[in-house]
C-alpha positions, 0 to 999 in steps of 0.5 A: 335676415337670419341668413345674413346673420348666419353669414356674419356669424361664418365670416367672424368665426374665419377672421378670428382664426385668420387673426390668431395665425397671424398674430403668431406669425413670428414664430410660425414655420410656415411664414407663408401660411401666415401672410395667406393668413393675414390675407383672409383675415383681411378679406373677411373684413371686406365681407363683413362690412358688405354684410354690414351694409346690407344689414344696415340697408335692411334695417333703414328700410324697417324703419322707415316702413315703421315710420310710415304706419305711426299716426303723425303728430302735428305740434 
């Protein structure tokens, strides 16, 4: 799981400076740079939510492992 925490880590980092450029896209001189900006910052979102995903799948599966070795209560 440290990987994918890694990764997360990684992509959070590259959103925010892609954000920050695109948050100043209207005084920057390379408009370009800023929309390629506004594309990566949009891509990383994509990333992180497949990060996300997995993390989630991960950790649903954790706990049902979890669940499994609990002595069951009968009310």
């Amino acid at each position: 799981m440290s990987d994918l925490m890694t990764s997360m880590r990684e992509r959070t980092s590259v959103l925010g400076a892609a954000l920050a450029q695109w948050a100043d896209r209207s005084t920057a001189k390379d408009q370009a740079a800023a929309r390629r900006a506004g594309h990566t910052a949009v891509d990383a979102i994509d990333a992180l939510l497949r990060d996300l995903f997995v993390l989630r799948g991960r950790l649903v599966q954790e706990l049902r492992q979890a669940d499994d070795t609990l002595p069951h209560r009968v009310a």
